[in-house]
C-alpha positions, 0 to 999 in steps of 0.5 A: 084783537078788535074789542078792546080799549081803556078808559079816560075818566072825566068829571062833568061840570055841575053848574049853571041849568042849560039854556036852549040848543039848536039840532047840533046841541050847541048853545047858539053862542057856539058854546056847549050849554052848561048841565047840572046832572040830577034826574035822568031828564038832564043826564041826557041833557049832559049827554046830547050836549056832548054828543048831539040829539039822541037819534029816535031808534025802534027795536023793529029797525034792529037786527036779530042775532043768530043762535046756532048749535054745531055738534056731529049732525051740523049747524043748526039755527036754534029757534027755541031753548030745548034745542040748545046744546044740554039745554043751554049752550049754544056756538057763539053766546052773548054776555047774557046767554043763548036765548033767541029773539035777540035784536042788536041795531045802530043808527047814527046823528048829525053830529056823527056819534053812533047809538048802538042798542040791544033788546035783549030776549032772556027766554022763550018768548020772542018779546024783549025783556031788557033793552039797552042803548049806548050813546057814543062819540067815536071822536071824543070818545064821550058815552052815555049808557041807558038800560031799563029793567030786566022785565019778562016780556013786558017790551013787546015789540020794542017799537015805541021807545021813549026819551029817557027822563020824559014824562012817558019815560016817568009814567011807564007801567008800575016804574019808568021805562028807563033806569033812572039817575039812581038805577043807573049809578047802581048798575054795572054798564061798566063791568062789562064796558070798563075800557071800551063803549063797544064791545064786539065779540063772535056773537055780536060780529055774526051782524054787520051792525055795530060801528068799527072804531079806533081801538086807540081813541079816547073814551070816557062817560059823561056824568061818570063824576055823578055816577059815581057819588051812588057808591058803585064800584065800577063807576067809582073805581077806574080801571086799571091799564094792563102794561105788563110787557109780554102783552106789547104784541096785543096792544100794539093794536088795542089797550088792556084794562081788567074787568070784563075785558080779562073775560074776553081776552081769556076767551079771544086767546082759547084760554078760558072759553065761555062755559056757555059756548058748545063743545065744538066751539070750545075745542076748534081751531080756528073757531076758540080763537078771535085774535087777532081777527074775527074772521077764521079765513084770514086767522087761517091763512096766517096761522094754519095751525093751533101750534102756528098761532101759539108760536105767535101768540101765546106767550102774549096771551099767558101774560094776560091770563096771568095778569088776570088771574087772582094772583096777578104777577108784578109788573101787570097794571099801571098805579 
């Protein structure tokens, strides 16, 4: 599997405001400038501290993400919700669903750390109505997470986003642009992100977008000390690690963890399909698995068949989809 990773939590420093950084975000003693998290603006103080400047990024620059529907007639593109599948499923959903318009982009800083970022279209109309970005170093393992509100089509285009905590930021429309420090301790960024910055998936793999990292390195979220004071239990409560020792096949290449990471394990396995996917991608083989690859030619060519797969691989994804039912056995998770 190629979309998993645990998570290593750390508590940022609150002390001293911070003093001036060059492009690389280092203070020019060398050392990096000391933050005190208490606004979206020194969030993203903290965050470049870490990672080096926030590069500038535009929803244009992005890359749409295709929507198909296969059934006896084909494949086709899916350009409008009625011609989706029963109204609603399409072949490859996105966490959020099968609306079209969707734009994933990345873009990269000096210091080597990767923005990947979302604008999300939930409806009919092509105008975005979330946008959401991941700041990441794919070294440190440092991330930071921005998301605004969900708004019906009051993005546009996407073209002219504004930092986070500054004063176009503050003075967007009725609310700011961005979640603000308060918003984002209450989201859920780590539901879904609880052991990996990205995830990758069929729907987002149809675009040669998102950077590929280690599925060992480290990862942790700047502030997530402060984060956490907001009383939200994803960013309160760490997830736990996944051991249990039927699993040893899966994470020779990637660790386990327990929230979003179950759905997709369960997905990637063929052992719970999204409800959203069609009935074609739900029932073929090679299409309703993408363990231990994305790509079904090479899936293929290893496990001719669903029986071969299962020889190897199933006794692994029954101890996930045990250890992430509602009764898990003894034995699943690290204390």
């Amino acid at each position: 599997m190629a979309f998993l990773l645990t998570l290593l939590a750390c508590t940022p420093e609150a002390v001293d405001p911070p003093v001036p950084t060059d492009e690389t975000g280092l203070s020019h003693t060398g050392e990096p400038a000391p933050v005190e998290v208490v606004d979206m603006a020194t969030y993203l103080q903290a965050c470049e501290r870490e990672l080096g400047p926030l590069p500038a990024f535009s929803c244009a620059d992005a890359v749409e993400v295709p929507i198909t529907v296969t059934d006896a007639s084909g494949t086709r593109v899916v350009t409008a919700l009625d011609q989706l599948e029963d109204g609603f499923r399409c072949d490859r959903s996105s966490i959020g669903g099968c609306a079209p318009y969707t734009r994933i982009g990345a873009t990269t800083n000096a210091r080597g750390s990767n923005l990947v970022f979302g604008c999300r279209n939930y409806g009919a109309d092509p105008a975005f109505d979330q946008i959401n970005a991941i700041f990441t170093s794919p070294t440190t393992g440092a991330t930071c997470f921005f998301s605004t509100r969900h708004r019906d089509e009051v993005y546009g285009d996407g073209a002219n986003l504004p930092r986070p905590g500054s004063d176009a930021d503050l003075a967007f429309s009725e609310l700011p642009f961005w979640y603000t420090l308060d918003d984002l301790r209450q989201s859920a960024c780590v539901e879904c992100h609880d052991n990996d910055a990205i995830l990758h998936n069929p729907w987002v793999r149809q675009v040669d977008v998102l950077p590929v990292g280690g599925p060992l390195a480290p990862y942790w979220r700047v502030a997530e000390g402060v984060l956490a004071d907001g009383g939200s239990p994803f960013w309160a409560t760490p997830s736990r690690d996944l051991i249990h020792p039927a699993t040893a096949p899966c994470r020779q290449c990637h660790r386990l963890s327990e929230r979003h990471s179950c759905v997709l394990a369960k997905e990637a396995t063929g052992r719970e399909p999204r409800g959203l996917t069609t009935e074609w991608f739900r029932t073929s083989y090679p299409e309703n698995r993408w363990m231990s690859t994305f790509d079904h030619d090479e899936l293929l060519a290893a496990w001719p068949t669903e029986a071969a797969w299962e020889a190897a691989w199933g006794e692994a994804a029954d101890a996930i989809d045990a250890c992430c039912s509602a009764d898990p056995p003894a034995g699943c998770f690290a204390p």
